[in-house]
HTML snippet that shows the backbone in 3Dmol.js (N, CA, C, O; Angstrom):
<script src="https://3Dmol.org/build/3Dmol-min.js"></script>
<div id="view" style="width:600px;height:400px;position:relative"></div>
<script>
const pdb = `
ATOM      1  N   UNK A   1      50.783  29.741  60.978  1.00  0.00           N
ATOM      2  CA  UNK A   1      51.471  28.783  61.818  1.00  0.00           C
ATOM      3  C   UNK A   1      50.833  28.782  63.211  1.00  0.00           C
ATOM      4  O   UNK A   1      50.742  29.744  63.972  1.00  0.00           O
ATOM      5  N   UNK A   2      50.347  27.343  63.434  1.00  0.00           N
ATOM      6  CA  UNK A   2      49.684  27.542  64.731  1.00  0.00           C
ATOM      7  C   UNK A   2      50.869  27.940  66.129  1.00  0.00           C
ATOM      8  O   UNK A   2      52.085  28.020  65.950  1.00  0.00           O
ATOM      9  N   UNK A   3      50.300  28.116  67.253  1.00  0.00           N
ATOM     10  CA  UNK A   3      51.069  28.319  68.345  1.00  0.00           C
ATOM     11  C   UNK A   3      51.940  27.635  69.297  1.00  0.00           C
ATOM     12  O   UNK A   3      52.446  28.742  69.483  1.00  0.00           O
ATOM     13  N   UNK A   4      52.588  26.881  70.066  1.00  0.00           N
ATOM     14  CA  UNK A   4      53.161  25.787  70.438  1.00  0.00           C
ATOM     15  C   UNK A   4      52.061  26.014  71.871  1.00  0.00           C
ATOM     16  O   UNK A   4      51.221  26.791  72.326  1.00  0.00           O
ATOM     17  N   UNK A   5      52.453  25.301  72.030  1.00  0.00           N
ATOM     18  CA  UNK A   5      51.441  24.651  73.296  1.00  0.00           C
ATOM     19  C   UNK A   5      52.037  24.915  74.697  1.00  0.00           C
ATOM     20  O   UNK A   5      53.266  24.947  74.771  1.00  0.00           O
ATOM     21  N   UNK A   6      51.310  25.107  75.815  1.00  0.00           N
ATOM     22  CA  UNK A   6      51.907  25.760  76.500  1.00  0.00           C
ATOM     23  C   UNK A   6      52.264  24.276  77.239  1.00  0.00           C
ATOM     24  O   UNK A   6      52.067  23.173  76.729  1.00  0.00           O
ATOM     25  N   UNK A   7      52.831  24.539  78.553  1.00  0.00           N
ATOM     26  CA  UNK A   7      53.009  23.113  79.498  1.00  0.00           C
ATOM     27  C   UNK A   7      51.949  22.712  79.716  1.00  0.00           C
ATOM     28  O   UNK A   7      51.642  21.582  79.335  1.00  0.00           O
ATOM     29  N   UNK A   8      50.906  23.653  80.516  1.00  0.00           N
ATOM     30  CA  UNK A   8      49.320  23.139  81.002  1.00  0.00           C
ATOM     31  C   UNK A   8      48.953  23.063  80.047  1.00  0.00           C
ATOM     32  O   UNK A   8      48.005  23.682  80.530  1.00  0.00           O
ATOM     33  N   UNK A   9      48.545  22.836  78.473  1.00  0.00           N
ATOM     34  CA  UNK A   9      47.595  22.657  77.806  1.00  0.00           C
ATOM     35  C   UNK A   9      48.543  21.642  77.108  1.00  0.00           C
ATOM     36  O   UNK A   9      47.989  21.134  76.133  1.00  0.00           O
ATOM     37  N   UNK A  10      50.028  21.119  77.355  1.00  0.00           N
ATOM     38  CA  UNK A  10      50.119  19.790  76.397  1.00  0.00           C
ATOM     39  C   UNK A  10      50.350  18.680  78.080  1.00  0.00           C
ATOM     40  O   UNK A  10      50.755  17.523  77.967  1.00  0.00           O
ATOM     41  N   UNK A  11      50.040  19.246  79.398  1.00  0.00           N
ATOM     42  CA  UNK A  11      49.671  17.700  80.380  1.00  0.00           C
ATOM     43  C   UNK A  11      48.281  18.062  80.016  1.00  0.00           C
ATOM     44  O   UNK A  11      47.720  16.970  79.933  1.00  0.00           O
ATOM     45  N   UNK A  12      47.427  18.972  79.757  1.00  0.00           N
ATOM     46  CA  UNK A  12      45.677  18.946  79.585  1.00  0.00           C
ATOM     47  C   UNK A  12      45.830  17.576  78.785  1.00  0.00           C
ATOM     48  O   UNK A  12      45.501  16.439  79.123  1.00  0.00           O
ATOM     49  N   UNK A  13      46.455  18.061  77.574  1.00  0.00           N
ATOM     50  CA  UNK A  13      45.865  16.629  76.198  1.00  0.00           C
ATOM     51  C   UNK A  13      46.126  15.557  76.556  1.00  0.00           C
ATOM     52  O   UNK A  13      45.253  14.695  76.453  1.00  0.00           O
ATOM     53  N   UNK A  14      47.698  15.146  77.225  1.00  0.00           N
ATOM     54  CA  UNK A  14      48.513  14.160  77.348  1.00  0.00           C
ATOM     55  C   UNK A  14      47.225  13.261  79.020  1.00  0.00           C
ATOM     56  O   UNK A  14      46.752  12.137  79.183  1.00  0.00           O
ATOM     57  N   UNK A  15      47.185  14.368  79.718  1.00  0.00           N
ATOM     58  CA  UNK A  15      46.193  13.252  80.068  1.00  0.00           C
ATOM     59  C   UNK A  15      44.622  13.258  79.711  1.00  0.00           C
ATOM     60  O   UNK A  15      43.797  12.552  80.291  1.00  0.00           O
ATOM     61  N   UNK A  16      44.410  13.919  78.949  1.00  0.00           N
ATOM     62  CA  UNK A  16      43.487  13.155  78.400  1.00  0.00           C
ATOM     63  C   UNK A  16      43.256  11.935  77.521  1.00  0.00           C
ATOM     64  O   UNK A  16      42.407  11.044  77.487  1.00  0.00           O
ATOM     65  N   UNK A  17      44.490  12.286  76.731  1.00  0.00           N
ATOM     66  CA  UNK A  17      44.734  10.803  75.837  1.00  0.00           C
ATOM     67  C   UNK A  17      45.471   9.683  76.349  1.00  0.00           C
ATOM     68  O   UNK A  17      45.726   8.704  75.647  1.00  0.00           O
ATOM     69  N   UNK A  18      45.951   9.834  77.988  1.00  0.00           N
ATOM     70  CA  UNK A  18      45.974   8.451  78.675  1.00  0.00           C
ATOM     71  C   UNK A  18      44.992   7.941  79.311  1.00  0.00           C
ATOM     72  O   UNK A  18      44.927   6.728  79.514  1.00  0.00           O
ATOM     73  N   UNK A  19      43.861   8.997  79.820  1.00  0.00           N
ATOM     74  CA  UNK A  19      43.155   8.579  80.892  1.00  0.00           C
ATOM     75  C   UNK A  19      43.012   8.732  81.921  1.00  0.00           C
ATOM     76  O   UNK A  19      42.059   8.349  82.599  1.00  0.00           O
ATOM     77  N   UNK A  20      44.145   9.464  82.327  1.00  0.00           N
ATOM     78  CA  UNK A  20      44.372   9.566  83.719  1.00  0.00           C
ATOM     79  C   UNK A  20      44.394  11.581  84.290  1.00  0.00           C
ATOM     80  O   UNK A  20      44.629  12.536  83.549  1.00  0.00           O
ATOM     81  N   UNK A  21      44.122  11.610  85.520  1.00  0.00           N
ATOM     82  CA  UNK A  21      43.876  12.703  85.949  1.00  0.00           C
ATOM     83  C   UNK A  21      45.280  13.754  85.316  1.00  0.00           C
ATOM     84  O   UNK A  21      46.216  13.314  84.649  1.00  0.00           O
ATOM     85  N   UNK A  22      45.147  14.786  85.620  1.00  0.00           N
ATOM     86  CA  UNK A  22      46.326  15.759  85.191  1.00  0.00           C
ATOM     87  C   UNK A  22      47.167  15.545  86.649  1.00  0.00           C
ATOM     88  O   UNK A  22      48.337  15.189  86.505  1.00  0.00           O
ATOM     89  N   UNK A  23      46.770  15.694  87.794  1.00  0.00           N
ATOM     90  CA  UNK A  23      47.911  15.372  88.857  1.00  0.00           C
ATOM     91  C   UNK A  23      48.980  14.524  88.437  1.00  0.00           C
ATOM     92  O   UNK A  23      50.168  14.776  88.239  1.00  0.00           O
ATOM     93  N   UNK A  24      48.110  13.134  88.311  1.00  0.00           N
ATOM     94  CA  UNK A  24      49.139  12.010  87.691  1.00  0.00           C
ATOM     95  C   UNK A  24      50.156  12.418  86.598  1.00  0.00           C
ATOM     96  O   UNK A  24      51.328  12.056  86.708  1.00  0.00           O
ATOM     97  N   UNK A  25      49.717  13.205  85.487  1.00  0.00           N
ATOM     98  CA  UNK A  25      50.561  13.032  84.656  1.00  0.00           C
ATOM     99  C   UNK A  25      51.777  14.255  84.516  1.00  0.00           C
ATOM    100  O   UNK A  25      52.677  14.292  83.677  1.00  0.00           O
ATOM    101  N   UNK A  26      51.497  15.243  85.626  1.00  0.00           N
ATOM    102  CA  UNK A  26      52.446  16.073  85.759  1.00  0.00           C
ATOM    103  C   UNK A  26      53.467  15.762  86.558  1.00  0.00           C
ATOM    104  O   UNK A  26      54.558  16.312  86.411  1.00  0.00           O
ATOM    105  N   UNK A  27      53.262  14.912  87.430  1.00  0.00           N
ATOM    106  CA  UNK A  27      53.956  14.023  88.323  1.00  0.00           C
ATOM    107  C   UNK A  27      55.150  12.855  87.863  1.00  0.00           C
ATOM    108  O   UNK A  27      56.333  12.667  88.143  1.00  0.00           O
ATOM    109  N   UNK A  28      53.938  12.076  86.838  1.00  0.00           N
ATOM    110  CA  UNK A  28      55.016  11.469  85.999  1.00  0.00           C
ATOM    111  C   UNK A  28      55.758  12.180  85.283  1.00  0.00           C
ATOM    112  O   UNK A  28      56.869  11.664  85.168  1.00  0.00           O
ATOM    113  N   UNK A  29      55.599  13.575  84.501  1.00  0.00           N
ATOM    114  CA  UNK A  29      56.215  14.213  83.741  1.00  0.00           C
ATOM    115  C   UNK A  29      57.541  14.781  84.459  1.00  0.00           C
ATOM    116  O   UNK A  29      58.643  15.112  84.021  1.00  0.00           O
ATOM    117  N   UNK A  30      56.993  14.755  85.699  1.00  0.00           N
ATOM    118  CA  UNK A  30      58.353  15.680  86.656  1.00  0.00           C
ATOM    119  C   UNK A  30      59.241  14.140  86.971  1.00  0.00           C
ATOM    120  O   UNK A  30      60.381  14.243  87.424  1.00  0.00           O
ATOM    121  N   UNK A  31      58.652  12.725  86.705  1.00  0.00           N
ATOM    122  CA  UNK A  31      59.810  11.909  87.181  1.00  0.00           C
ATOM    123  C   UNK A  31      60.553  11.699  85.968  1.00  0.00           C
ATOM    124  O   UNK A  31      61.723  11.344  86.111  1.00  0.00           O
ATOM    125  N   UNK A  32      60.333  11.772  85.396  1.00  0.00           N
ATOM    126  CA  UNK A  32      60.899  11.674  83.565  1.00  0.00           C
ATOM    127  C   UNK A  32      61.753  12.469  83.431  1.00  0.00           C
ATOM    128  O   UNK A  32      62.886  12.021  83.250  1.00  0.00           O
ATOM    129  N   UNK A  33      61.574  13.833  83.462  1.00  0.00           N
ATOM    130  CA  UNK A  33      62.394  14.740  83.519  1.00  0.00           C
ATOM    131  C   UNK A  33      63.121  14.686  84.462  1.00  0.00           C
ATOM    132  O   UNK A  33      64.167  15.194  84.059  1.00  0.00           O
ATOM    133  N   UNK A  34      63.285  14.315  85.755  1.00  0.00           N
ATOM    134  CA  UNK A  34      64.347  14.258  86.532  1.00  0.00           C
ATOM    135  C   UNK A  34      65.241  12.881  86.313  1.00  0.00           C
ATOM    136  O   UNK A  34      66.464  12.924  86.444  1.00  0.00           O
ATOM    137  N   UNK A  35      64.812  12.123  86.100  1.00  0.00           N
ATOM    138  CA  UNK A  35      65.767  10.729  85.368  1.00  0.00           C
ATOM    139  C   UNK A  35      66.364  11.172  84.112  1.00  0.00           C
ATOM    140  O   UNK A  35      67.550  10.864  84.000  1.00  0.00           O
ATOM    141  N   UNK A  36      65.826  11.849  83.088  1.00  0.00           N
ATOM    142  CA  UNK A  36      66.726  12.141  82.328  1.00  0.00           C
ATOM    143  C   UNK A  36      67.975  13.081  82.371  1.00  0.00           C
ATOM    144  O   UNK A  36      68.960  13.005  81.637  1.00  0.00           O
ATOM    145  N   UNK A  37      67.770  13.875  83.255  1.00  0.00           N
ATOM    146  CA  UNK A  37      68.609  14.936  83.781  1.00  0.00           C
ATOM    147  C   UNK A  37      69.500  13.912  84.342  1.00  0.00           C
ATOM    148  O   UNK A  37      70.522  13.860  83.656  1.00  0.00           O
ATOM    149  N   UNK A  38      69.521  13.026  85.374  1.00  0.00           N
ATOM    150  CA  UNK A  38      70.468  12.402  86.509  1.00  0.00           C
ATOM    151  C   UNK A  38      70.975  11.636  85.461  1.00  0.00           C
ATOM    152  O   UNK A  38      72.193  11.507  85.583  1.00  0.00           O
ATOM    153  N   UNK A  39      70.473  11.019  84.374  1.00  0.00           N
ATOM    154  CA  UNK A  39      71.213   9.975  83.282  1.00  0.00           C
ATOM    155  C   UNK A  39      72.203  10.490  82.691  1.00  0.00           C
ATOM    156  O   UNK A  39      73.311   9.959  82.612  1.00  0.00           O
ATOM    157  N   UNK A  40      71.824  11.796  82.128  1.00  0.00           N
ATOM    158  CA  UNK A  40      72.369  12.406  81.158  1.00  0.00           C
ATOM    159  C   UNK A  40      73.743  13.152  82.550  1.00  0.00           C
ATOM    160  O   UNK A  40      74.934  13.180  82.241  1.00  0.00           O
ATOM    161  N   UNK A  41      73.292  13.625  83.854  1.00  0.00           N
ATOM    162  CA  UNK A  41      74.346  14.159  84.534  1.00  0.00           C
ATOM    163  C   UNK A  41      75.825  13.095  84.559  1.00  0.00           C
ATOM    164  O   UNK A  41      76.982  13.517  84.526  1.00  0.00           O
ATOM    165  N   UNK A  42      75.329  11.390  84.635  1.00  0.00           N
ATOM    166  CA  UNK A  42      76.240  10.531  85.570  1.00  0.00           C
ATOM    167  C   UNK A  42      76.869   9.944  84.264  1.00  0.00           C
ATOM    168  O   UNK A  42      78.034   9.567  84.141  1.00  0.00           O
ATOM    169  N   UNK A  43      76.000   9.935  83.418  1.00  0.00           N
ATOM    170  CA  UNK A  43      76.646   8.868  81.959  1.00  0.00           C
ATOM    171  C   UNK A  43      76.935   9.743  80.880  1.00  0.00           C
ATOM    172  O   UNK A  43      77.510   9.521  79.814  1.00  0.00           O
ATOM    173  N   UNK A  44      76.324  11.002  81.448  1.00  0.00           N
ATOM    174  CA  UNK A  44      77.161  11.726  79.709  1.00  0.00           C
ATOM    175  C   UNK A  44      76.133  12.007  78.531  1.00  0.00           C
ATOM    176  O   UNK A  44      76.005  12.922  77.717  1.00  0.00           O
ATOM    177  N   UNK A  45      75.419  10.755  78.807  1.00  0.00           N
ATOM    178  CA  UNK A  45      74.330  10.775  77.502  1.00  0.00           C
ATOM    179  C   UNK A  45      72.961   9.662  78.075  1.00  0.00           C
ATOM    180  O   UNK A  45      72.904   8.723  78.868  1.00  0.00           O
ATOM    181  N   UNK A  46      72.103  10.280  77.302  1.00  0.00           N
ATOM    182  CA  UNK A  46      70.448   9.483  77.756  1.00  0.00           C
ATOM    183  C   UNK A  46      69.725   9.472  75.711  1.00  0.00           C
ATOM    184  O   UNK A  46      69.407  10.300  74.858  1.00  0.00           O
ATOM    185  N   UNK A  47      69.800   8.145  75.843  1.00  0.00           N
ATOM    186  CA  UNK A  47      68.673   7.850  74.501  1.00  0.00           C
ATOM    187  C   UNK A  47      67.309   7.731  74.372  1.00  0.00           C
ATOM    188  O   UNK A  47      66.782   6.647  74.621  1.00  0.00           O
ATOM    189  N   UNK A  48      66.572   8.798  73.976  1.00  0.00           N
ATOM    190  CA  UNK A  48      65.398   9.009  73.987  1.00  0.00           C
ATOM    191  C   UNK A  48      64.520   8.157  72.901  1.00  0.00           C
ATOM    192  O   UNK A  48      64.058   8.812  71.966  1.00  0.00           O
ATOM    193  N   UNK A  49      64.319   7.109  72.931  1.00  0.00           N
ATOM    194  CA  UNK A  49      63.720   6.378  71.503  1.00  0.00           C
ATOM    195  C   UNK A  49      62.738   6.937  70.652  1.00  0.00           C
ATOM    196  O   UNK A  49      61.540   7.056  70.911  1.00  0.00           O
ATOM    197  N   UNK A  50      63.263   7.234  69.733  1.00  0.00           N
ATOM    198  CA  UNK A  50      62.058   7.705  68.729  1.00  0.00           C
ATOM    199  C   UNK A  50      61.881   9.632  68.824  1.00  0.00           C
ATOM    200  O   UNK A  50      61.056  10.391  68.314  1.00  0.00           O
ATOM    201  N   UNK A  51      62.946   9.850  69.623  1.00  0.00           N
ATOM    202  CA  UNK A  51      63.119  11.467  69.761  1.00  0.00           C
ATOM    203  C   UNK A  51      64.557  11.797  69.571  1.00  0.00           C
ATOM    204  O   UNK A  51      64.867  12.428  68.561  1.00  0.00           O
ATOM    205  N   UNK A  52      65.337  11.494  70.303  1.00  0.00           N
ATOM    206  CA  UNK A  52      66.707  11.880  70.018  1.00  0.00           C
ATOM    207  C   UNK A  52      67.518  11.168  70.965  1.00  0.00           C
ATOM    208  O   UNK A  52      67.251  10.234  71.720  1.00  0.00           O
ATOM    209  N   UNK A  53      68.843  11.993  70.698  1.00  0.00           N
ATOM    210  CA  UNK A  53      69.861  11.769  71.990  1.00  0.00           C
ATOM    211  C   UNK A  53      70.194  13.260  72.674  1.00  0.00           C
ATOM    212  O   UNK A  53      70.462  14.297  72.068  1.00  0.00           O
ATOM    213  N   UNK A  54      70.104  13.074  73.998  1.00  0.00           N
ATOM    214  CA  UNK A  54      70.718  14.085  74.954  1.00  0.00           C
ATOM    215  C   UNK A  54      72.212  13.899  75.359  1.00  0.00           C
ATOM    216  O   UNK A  54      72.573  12.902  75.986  1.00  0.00           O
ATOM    217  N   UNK A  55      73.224  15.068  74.913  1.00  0.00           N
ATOM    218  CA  UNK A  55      74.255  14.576  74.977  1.00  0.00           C
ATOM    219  C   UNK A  55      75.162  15.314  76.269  1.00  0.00           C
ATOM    220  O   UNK A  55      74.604  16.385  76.503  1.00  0.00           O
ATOM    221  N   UNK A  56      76.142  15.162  77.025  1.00  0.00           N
ATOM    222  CA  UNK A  56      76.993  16.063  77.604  1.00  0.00           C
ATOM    223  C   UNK A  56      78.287  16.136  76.626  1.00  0.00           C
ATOM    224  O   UNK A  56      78.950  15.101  76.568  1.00  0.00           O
ATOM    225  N   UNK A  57      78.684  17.149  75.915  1.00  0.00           N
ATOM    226  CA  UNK A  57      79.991  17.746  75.631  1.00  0.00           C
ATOM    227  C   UNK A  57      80.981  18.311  76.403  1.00  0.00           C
ATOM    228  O   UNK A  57      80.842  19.142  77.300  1.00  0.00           O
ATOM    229  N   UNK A  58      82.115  17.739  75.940  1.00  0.00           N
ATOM    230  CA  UNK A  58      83.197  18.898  76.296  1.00  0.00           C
ATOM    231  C   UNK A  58      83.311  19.995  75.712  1.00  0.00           C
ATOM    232  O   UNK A  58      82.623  19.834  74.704  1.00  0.00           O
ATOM    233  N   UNK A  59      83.775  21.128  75.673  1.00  0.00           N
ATOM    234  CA  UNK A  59      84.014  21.998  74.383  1.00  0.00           C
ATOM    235  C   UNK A  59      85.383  22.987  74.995  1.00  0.00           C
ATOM    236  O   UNK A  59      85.412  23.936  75.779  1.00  0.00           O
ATOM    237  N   UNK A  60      86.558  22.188  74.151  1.00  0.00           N
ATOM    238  CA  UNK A  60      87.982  22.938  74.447  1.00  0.00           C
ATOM    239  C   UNK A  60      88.029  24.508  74.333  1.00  0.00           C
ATOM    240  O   UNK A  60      87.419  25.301  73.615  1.00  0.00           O
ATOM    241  N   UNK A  61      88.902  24.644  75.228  1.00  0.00           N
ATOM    242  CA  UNK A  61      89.231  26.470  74.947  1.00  0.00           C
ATOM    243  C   UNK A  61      89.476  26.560  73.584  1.00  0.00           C
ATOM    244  O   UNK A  61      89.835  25.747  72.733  1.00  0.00           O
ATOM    245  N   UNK A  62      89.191  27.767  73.576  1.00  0.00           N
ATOM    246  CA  UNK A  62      89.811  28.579  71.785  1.00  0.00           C
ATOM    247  C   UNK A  62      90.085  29.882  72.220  1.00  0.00           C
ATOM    248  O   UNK A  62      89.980  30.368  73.346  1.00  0.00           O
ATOM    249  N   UNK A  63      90.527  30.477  70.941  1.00  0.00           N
ATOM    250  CA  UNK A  63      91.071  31.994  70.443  1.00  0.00           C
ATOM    251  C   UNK A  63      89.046  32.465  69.879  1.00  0.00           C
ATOM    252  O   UNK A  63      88.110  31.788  69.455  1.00  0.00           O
ATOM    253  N   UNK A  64      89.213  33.747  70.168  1.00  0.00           N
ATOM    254  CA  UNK A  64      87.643  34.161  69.614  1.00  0.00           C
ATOM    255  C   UNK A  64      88.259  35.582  69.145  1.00  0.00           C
ATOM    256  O   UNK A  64      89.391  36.055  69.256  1.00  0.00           O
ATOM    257  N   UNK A  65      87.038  36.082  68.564  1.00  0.00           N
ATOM    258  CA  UNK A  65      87.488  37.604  68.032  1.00  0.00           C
ATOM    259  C   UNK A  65      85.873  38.628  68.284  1.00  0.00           C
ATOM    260  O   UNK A  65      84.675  38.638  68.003  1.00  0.00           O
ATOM    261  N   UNK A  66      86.965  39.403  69.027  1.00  0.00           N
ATOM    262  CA  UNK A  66      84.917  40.785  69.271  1.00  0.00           C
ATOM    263  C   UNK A  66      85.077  41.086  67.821  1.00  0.00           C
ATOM    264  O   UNK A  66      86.058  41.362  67.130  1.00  0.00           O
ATOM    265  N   UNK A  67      83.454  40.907  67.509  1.00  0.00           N
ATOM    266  CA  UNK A  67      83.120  41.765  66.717  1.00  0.00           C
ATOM    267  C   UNK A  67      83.314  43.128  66.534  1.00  0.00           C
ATOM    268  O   UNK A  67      84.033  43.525  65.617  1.00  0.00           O
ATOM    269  N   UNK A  68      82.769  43.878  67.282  1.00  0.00           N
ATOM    270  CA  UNK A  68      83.101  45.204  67.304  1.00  0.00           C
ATOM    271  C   UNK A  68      84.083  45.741  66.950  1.00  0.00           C
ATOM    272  O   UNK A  68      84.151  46.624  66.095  1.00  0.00           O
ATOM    273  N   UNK A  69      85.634  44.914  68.036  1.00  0.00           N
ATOM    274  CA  UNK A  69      86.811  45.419  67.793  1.00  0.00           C
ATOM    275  C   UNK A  69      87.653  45.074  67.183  1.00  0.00           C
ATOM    276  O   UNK A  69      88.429  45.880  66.669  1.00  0.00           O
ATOM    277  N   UNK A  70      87.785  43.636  67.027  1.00  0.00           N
ATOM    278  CA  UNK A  70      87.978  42.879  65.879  1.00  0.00           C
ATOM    279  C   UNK A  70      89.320  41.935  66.905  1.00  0.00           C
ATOM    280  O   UNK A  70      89.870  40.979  66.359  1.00  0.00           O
ATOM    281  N   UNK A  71      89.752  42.358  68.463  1.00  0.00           N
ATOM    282  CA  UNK A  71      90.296  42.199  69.126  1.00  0.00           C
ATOM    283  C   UNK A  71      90.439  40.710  69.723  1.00  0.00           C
ATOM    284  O   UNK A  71      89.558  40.417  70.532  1.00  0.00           O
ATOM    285  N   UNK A  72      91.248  39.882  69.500  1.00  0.00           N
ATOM    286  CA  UNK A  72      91.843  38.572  70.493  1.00  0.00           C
ATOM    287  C   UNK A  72      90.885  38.252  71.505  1.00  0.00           C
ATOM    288  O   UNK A  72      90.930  39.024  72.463  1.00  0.00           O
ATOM    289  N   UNK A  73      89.809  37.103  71.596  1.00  0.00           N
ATOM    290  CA  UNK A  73      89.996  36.615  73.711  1.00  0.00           C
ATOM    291  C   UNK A  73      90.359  35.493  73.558  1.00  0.00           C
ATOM    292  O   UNK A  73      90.797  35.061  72.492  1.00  0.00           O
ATOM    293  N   UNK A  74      90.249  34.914  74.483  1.00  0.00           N
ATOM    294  CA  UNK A  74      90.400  33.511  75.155  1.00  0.00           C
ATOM    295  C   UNK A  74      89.046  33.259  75.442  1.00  0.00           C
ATOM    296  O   UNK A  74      88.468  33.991  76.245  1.00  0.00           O
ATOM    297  N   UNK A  75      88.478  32.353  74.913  1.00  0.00           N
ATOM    298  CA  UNK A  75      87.386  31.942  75.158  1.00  0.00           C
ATOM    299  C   UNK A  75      87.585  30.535  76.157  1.00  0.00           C
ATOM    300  O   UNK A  75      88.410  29.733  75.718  1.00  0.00           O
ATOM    301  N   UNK A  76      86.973  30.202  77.327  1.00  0.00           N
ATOM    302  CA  UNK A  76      87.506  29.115  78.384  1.00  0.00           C
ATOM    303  C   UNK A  76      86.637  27.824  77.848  1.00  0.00           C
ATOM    304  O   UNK A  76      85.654  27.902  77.111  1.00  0.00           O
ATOM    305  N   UNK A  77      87.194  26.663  78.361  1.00  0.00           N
ATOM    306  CA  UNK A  77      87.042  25.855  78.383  1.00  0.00           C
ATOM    307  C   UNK A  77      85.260  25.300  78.770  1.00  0.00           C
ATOM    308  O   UNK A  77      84.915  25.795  79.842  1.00  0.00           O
ATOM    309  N   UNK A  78      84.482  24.685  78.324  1.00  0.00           N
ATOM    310  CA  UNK A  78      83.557  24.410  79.141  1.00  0.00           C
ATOM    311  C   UNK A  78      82.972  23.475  78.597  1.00  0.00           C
ATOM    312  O   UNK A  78      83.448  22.911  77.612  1.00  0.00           O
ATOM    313  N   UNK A  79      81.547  23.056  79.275  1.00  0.00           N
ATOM    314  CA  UNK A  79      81.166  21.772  78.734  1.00  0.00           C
ATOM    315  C   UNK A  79      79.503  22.269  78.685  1.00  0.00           C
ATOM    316  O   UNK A  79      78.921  23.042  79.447  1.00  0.00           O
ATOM    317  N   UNK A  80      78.924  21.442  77.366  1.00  0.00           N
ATOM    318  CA  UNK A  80      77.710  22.028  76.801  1.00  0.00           C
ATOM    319  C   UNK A  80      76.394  21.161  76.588  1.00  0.00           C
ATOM    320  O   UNK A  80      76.786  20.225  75.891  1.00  0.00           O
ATOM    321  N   UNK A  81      75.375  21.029  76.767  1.00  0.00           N
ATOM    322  CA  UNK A  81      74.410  20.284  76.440  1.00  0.00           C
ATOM    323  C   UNK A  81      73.898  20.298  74.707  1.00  0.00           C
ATOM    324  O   UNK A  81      73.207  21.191  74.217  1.00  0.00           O
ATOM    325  N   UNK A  82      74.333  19.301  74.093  1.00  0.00           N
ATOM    326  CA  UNK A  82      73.661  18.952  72.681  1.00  0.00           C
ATOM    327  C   UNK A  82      72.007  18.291  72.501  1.00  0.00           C
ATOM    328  O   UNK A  82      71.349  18.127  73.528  1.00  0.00           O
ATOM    329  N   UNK A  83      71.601  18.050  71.583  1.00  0.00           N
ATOM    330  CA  UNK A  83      70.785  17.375  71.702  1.00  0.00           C
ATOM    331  C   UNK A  83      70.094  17.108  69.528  1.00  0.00           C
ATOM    332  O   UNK A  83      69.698  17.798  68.589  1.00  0.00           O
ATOM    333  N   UNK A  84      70.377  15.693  69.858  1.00  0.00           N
ATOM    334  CA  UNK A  84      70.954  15.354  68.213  1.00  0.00           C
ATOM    335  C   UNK A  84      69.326  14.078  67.882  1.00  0.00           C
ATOM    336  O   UNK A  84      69.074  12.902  68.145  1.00  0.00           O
ATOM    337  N   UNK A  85      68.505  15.401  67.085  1.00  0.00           N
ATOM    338  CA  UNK A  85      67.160  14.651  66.392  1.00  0.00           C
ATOM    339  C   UNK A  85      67.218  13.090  65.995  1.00  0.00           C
ATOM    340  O   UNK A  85      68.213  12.940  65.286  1.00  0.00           O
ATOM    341  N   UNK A  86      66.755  12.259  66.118  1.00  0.00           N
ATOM    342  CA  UNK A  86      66.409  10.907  66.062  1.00  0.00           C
ATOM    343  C   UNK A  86      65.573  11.264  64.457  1.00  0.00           C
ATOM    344  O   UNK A  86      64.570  11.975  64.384  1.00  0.00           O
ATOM    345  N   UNK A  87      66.206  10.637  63.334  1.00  0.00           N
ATOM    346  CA  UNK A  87      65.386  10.171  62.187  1.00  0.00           C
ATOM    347  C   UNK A  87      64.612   9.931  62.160  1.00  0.00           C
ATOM    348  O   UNK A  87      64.175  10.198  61.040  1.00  0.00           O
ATOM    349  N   UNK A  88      63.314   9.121  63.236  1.00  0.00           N
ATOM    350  CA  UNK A  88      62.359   8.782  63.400  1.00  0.00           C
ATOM    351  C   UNK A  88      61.497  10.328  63.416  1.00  0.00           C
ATOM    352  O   UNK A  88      60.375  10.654  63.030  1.00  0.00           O
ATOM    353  N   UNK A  89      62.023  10.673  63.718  1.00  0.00           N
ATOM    354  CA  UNK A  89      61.513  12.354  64.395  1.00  0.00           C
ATOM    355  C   UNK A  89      61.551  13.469  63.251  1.00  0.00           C
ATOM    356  O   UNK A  89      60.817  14.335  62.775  1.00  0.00           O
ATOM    357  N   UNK A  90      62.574  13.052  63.119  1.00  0.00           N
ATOM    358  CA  UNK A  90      62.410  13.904  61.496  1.00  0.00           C
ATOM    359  C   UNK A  90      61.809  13.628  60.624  1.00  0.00           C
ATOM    360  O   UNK A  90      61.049  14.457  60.124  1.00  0.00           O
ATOM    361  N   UNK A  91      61.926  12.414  60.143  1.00  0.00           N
ATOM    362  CA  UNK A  91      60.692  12.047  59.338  1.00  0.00           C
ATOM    363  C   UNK A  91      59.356  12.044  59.607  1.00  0.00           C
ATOM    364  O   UNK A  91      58.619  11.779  58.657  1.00  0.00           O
ATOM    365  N   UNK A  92      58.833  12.285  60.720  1.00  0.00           N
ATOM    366  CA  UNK A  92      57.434  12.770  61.022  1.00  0.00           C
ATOM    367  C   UNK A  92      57.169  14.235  60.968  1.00  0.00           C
ATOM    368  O   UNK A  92      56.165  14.853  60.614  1.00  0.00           O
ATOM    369  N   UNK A  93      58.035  14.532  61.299  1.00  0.00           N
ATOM    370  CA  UNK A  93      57.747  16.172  61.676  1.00  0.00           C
ATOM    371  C   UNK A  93      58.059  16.857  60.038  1.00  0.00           C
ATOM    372  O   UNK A  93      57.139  17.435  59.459  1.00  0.00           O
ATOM    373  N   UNK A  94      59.219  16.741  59.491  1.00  0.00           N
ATOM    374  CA  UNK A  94      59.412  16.914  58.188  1.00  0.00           C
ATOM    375  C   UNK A  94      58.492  16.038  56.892  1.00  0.00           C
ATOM    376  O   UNK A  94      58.735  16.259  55.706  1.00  0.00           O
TER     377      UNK A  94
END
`;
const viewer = $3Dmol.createViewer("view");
viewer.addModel(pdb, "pdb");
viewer.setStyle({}, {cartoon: {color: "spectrum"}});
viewer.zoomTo();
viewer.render();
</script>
């Protein structure tokens, strides 16, 4: 199984296969990533075409149990980042 790619060696490829210098495309990469973050902060959710959806969850309190002790908590209330594969995506990769 080959290795995943690090950040600098997938803006190396990515600008090579646009054309454009690596400044440029780490730049654009950092505006992308910050729009999706602010989308996903204000609306909840950002649709990535042909990759997925980024979601914001709620996730209600519950009852939990330690392992160890086998003992009651309260697990609190909080809210979670999902992120739900696009079919398009699966069917390439799979």
């Amino acid at each position: 199984m080959a290795k995943p790619m690090t950040k600098s060696q997938f803006m190396a490829a990515l600008s090579e296969k646009a054309g454009l210098n690596k400044k440029q495309v780490v730049s654009m990469w950092d505006m992308l990533v910050d729009m999706i973050y602010k989308q996903t902060k204000e609306a909840g959710e950002i649709t990535l075409p042909g990759l997925g959806k980024l979601q914001k969850k709620h996730r209600a309190a519950r009852v939990g149990r330690n392992p160890a002790t086998g003992a009651q908590i309260q697990i609190p209330a909080k809210t979670v980042l999902k992120f739900r594969v696009a079919k398009q995506a699966k069917d390439a990769v799979l």
